[in-house]
N, C-alpha and C positions, 0 to 999 in steps of 0.2 A: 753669401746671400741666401742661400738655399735655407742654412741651419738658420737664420734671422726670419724669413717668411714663416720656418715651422713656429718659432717660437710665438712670435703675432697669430696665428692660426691657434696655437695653442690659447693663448690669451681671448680672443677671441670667444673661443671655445666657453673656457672658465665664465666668461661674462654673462653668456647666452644660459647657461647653466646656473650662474648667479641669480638671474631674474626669473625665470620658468620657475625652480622648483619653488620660491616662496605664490609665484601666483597657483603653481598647481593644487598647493596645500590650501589657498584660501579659497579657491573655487572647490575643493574636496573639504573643507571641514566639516559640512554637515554629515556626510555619510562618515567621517571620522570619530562625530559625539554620536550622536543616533541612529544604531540600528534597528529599527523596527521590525519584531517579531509578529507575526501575524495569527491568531486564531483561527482555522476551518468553523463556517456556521453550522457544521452538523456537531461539532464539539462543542463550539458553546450552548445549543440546543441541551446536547446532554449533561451538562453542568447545570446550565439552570434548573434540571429538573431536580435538582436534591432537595427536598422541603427547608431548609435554612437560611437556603441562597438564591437572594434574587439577581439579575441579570436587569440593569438598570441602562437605559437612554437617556441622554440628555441633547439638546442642537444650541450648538455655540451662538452667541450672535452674528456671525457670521454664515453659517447655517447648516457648518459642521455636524455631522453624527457623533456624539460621542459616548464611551462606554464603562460600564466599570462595574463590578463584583460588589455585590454588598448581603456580607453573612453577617445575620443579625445575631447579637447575644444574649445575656439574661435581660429582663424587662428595668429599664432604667439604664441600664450600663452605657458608658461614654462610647461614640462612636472616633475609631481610630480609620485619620482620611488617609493612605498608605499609596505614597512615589516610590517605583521600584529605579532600577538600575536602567543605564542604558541599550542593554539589550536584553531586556526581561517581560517577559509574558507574563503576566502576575497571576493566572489564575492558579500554576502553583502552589502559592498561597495559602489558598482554598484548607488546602489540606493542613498546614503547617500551623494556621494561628488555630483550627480545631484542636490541634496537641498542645499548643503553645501557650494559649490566652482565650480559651473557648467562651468565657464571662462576658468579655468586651465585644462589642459590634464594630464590623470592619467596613471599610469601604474601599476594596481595591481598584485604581485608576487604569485605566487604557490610557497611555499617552494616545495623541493622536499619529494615525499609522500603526500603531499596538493593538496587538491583542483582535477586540473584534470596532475600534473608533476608527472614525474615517480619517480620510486628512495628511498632511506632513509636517513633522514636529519643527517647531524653533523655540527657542527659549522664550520670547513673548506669547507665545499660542499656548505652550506649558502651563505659563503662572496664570493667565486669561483665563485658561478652562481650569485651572485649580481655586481661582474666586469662583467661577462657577458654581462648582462640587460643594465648596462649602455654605454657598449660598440656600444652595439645594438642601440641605439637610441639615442647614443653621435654625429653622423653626422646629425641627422634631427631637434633636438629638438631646442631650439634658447636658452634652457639654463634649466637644471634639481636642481630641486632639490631634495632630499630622505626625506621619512618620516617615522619613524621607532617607530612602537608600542610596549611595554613591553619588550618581546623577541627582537622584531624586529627592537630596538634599539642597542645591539647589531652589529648589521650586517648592521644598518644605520650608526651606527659612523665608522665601517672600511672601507665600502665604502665611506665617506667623508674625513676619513683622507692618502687615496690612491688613488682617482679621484677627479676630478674638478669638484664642485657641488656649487650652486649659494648659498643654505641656506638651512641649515637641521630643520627640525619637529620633536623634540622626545618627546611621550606620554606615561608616568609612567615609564620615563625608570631609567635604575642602574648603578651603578657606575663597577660592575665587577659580576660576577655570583659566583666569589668565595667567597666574603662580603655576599652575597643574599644567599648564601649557609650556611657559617655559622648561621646567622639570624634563618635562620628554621632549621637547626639541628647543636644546638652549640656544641651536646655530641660527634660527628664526624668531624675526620682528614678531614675535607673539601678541605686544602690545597693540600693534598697530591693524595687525589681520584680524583678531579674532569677532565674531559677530556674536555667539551666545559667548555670555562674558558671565553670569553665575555669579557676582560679587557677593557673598554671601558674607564675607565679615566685615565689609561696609555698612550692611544691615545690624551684623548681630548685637550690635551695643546698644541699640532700640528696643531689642525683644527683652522684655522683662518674664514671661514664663518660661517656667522651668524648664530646664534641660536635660534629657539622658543623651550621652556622647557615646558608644559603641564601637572599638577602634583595635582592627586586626593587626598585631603588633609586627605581622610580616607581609604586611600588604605591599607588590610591589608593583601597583596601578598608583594608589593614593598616597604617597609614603605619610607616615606617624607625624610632622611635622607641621604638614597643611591639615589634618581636623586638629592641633595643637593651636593652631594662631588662628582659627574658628573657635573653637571651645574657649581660649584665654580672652577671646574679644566678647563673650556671650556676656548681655546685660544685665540674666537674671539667675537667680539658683541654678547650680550646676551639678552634676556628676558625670564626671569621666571613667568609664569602664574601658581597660586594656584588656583584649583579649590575646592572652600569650599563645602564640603557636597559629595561630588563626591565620590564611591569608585571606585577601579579595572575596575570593567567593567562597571561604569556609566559613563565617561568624553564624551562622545559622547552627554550625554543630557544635560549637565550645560550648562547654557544660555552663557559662555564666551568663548564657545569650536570653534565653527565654525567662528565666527566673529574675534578670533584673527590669527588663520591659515589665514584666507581671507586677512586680512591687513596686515600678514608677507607674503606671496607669492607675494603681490603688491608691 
């Protein structure tokens, strides 16, 4: 009788255990996609002050602050609207597209909770304030395109398949965050939890401008297979650049990263 109550106890046990961790994960995914980097305002004070780079506001409809980098380039040049990663600070940046593509005018985003924007990110506030940004700078620009890192492809392909943009930039990005979900926890209902969902190659066969694809051949956040079934489902011109040796957060230093961005934006 004794060994028979453990094993019930045990059972028991397993059950209680069965149900908690998938509710614990779906009351945690937000903090699981998005971590928000924050800017100090005496920092961004001193960033704005470089003559290149303005420090731009915008107030959501909702009535959100929100923020974003925009280093201007030669006079006429296409503004690039730029989603970083999910835990990235973009002012970074700053320095990076000066070496990188100093010609082209940038516009880098504060998610909201980023950087120096108010607020707390979900994937419909993301894509909302990125019609925003480009609404905002859809009369002066001579012709935008987005460029959407990891995460921040995501919210680059819905603003390309809902605005007019010349040619999109996606770096290590995924096919759907529900795929990427299972990937890293195949023992949970991914389908049925997940709240930002990212569907990004349900879109892609809509988007008819061009493509550059950007893909760390040892990425092992996004593996090669999910930007695979994004890029094969893309509706319009494409190229795929494999970066060999490259992981997650190295494509920034592979020698074929900045030279093929510079000849797609041309």
């Amino acid at each position: 009788m004794a060994e028979s109550g453990l094993l019930v106890s045990l059972a028991q046990i397993a059950v209680v255990v069965a149900l908690a961790f998938p509710l614990m994960m779906y009351l945690a995914q937000d903090s699981l996609i998005f971590h928000p980097q924050q800017l100090a305002e005496a920092r961004r004070v001193a960033i704005a002050q470089r003559g290149a780079v303005e420090s731009v506001f915008v107030h959501a409809a909702d009535g959100t602050r929100l923020h974003a980098w925009h280093a201007k380039g030669a006079p006429g040049a296409p503004l690039v609207i730029y989603f970083g990663g999910n835990a990235e600070e973009v002012s970074w940046m700053l320095d990076a597209v000066a070496r990188g593509a100093p010609q082209v005018s940038w516009l880098l985003v504060d998610y909201r909770g980023y950087g120096a924007s108010a607020g707390s990110p979900s994937e419909a506030a993301l894509v909302s304030d990125a019609f925003l940004w480009h609404e905002r700078f859809s009369g002066t620009a001579k012709s935008i395109y987005v460029f959407g890192r990891s995460l921040g492809s995501g919210v680059a392909v819905q603003l390309a398949a809902a605005r007019p943009v010349a040619g999109v930039v996606l770096v290590a990005p995924f096919d759907s965050m529900v795929e990427l979900g299972k990937h890293h926890y195949p023992f949970l209902p991914v389908s049925w939890m997940l709240k930002h969902r990212f569907d990004s190659a349900a879109l892609a066969t809509k988007i008819a401008a061009p493509l550059l694809c950007l893909v760390a051949m040892r990425d092992d956040i996004i593996p090669t297979e999910r930007s695979r079934r994004l890029y094969d489902a893309w509706g319009g011109p494409k190229r795929w650049v494999g970066l060999e040796g490259a992981g997650h957060n190295t494509t920034d230093e592979h020698a074929d990263y900045w030279p093929s961005i510079t000849a797609f934006l041309k």
